[in-house]
N, C-alpha and C positions, 0 to 999 in steps of 0.2 A: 104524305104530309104536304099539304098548301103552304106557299112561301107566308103568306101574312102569320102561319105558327110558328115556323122558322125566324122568322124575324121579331114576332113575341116573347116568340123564346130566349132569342139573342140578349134581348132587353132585360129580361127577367135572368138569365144567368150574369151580366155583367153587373148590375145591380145586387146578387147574390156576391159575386167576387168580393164590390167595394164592402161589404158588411164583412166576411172573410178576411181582407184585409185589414179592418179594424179590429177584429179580433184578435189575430196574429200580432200584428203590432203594439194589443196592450198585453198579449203575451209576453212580448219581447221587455215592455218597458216592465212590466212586474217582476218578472227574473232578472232583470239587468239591476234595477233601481233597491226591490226587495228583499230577494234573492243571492242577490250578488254571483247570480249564473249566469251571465251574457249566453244566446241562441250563437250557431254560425250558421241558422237556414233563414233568419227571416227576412233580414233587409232581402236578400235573394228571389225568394220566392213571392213576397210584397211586389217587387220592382216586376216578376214575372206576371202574375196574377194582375197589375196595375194597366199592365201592355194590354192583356188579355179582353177585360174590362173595357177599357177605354175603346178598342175597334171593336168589339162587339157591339157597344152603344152607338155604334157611326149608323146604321141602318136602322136602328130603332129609329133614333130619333129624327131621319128626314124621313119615315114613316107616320111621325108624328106631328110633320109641320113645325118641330121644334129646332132645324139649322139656325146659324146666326143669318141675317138679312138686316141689311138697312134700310130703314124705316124712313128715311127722311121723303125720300120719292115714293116708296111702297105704299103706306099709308093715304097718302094723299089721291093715290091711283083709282081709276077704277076699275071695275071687274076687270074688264077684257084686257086695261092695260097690264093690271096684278099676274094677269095670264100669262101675255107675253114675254112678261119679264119672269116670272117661273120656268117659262122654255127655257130662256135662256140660259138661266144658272143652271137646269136639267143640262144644257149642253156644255156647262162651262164642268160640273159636276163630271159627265162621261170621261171628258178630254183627259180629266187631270185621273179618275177612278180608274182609266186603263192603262195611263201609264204607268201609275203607284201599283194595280196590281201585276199588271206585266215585270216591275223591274224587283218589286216586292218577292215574284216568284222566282226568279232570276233569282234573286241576293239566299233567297232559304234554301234552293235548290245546291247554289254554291255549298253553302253551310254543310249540307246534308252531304253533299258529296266527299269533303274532306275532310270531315267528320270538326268542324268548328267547334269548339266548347267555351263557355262563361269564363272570366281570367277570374272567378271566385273558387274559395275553397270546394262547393260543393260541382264545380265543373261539368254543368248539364249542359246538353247539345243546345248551338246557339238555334235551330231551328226550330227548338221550343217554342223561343220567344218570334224570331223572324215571321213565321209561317201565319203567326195572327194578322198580319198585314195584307197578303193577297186574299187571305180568307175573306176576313173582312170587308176588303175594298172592293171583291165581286161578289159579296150579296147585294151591297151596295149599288153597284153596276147594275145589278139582275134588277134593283129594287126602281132603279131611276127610269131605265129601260122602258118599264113596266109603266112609270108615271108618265113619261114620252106618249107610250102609245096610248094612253087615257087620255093627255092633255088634245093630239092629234085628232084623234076620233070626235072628241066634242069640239073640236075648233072646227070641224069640218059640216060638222050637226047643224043640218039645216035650224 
């Protein structure tokens, strides 16, 4: 499996999650409000499924050219300068995606080892949630990486 499916994929199940969580959640408010059954899994499992979700879209979306950037110099730029300043945030992007998933794997590995658990009734291991973050932050690595050496190559193009 090539990384651009892997990362399509990522987008398509995070985007699968948030519908999921909308679901859940009008589960929640129909048995609480109609019902008069309050859930004890969904806030839980929303707030899990939300982690989930949200770092899986982090590689879509600088896949997609859809990062935030400002536009005030951007815009105005031209090609080649639009270029450089992409290196750039490719390199500001590395800096900060190695150190998040370096300490991200640090903090789940912690979890994992002492066996960390949710202060919730339903008390799932905290590296449920933790582990979405290194996961996450080196696709993302692999993904910027990978823009590095595209941007490189054509910078160098005769």
């Amino acid at each position: 499996m090539d990384l651009d499916k892997v990362i399509k994929y990522s987008g398509y199940t995070a985007a699968g999650l948030y519908v999921l969580i909308g679901f859940i959640v009008s589960f929640e408010v129909i048995s609480r409000y109609i019902f008069n059954a309050p859930t004890i899994w969904v806030n839980e499992i929303s707030r899990l499924l939300q982690i989930w979700a949200t770092y899986l879209a982090l590689t879509y979306t600088f896949h997609n050219k859809e990062f935030i950037r400002i536009t005030v110099f951007y815009d105005k730029a031209n090609d080649k300068t639009k270029k450089v300043l992409d290196f750039i945030s490719f390199i500001f992007i590395i800096y900060f995606s190695s150190f998040v998933t370096y300490y991200g794997w640090l903090i789940a590995y912690d979890s994992f080892e002492v066996g960390r658990t949710s202060s919730t009734i339903l008390d799932l291991p905290a590296v449920i949630t933790e582990i979405a973050i290194p996961i996450s932050f080196a696709l993302l690595l692999i993904r910027v990486f990978l823009e590095v050496l595209r941007y490189i190559r054509d910078f160098v193009k005769p």
